[in-house]
Phi, psi and omega in degrees: 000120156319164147214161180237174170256135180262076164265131195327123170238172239279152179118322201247132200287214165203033174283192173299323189295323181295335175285335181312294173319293189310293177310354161265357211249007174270145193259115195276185188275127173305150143076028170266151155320112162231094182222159189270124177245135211359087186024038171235168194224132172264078206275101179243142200273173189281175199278181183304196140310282181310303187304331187265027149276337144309333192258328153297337163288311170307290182328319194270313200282339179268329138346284171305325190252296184328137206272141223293343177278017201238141124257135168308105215225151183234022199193026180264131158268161180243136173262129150230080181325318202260353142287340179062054182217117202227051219281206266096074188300144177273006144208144183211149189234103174241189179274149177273358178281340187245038189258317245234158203106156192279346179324096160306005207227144186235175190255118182328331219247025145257022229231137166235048199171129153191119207255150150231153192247133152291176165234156142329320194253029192218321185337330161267343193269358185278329203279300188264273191302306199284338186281328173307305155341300159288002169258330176294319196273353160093057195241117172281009189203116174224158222205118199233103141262124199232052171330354204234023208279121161352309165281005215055147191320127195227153165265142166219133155248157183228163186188187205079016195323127154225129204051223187247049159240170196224135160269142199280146132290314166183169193212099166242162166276142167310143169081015151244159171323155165216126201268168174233132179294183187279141001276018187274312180061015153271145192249127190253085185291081185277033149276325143337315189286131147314126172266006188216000000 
């Protein structure tokens, strides 16, 4: 993943609004990632085959079981202000009233789902910053598919946010089940997921 740096220029601070302001207003390359992480912005090209076959197999089964006032979004960005963070989740489940608007950017902490597939160049930041991030910002389920895991590809949902940890909930290695809790009440059959 490239990155770029969000360094102050003249005039201008680097708190949150300025990165914001900068990331909305540069004209990025069509169809890349573009997000802000502990205040640097970052451009990663899109993902493999695999992975978004991955997010597509999640996508139709949480489709189905989510209650019909919820949507499934794959290109929503999340604010976490107090990381000077901006993420762009590969699947994300809020209510769709709290979706809505000219914004791009929505507050994490409307999110009652948020999955990420790793890459070989994001991995560690889906594994450490973005999970902490999203326990802080109160996301009550994050869901790690980690193709790139040491041990080989493993699902961890992790819940409970307390500060900016998270508790493991359950870990399978590809090709076993993974249940998902209330309100999902679906089990995610990761024999299914491309391993490559």
């Amino acid at each position: 993943m490239g990155a770029l740096a969000a360094e102050a220029q003249y005039g201008q601070g680097n708190d949150w609004d300025d990165l914001v302001r900068r990331w909305e207003s540069m004209d990025w390359p069509e169809g890349c990632k573009v997000e802000i992480i502990e205040g640097i912005i970052t451009v990663a090209p899109t993902p493999s085959a695999g992975h978004n076959n991955i997010a597509y197999r999640i996508l139709r089964r949480l489709a189905a079981e989510i209650p019909e006032e919820w949507g499934v979004y794959q290109t929503q960005s999340l604010a976490i202000p107090t990381r000077l963070s901006a993420f762009v989740p590969d699947l994300l489940v809020a209510p769709l009233d709290e979706v809505e608007g000219p914004s791009h950017l929505v507050p994490a902490a409307v999110a009652e789902l948020v999955a990420e597939v790793t890459s070989p160049s994001n991995a560690s930041t889906d594994r450490i910053t973005k999970a902490a991030a999203y326990a802080e910002a109160g996301v009550p389920l994050y869901l790690l598919i980690d193709r790139h895991a040491p041990g080989g590809p493993t699902v961890t949902l992790y819940g409970e946010p307390k500060g900016d940890v998270y508790r493991v909930l359950r870990a399978v290695p590809f090709g076993e089940a993974i249940p998902l809790p209330a309100p999902f009440d679906l089990t995610l059959d990761t024999a299914e997921f491309p391993v490559t």
